[in-house]
N, C-alpha and C positions, 0 to 999 in steps of 0.2 A: 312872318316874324312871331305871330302869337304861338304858334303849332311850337316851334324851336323852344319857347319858352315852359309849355304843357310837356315837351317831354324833357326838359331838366325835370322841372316840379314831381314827377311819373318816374325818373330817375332816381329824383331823391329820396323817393316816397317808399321804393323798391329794396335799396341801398339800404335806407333804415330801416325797413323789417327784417331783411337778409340778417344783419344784425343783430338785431332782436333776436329771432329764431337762432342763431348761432352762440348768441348768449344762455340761451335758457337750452341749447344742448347740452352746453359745455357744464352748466349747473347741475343740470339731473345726469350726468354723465357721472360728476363728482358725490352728487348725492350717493348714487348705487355704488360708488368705491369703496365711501365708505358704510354703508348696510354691509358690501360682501367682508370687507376688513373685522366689522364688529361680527358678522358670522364665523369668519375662519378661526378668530382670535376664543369663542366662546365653543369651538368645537376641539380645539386645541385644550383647554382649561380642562372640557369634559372627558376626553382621553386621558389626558394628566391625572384626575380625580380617577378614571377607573383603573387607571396603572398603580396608584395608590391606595386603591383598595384591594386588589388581587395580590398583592404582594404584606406579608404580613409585618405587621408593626411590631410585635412582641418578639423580639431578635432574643430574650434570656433564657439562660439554659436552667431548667430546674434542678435545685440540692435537694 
């Protein structure tokens, strides 16, 4: 009777770490989502910027 009881408690104990550990994947999984979103978004920007500087601003024709 006591052993039945040691592996619920060994169960449980199991169960809530699984848990745990499946929580805190899920988190740093979202963490790095968004690092790579704030990198893709700031590599975009810096393309943008040098697409806007190879191409010239001053479009007027001179009189």
């Amino acid at each position: 009777m006591m052993s039945v009881d040691l592996m619920g408690v060994l169960a449980g104990v199991v169960c809530f770490l699984v848990l745990v550990v499946t929580f805190k994947h899920i988190d740093l999984q979202i963490r790095i989502n968004n690092i790579l979103d704030v990198q893709l978004t700031a590599n975009k920007e810096k393309e943008q910027d040098e697409k806007k500087e190879e191409t010239p601003t001053d479009n007027r024709i001179p009189h």
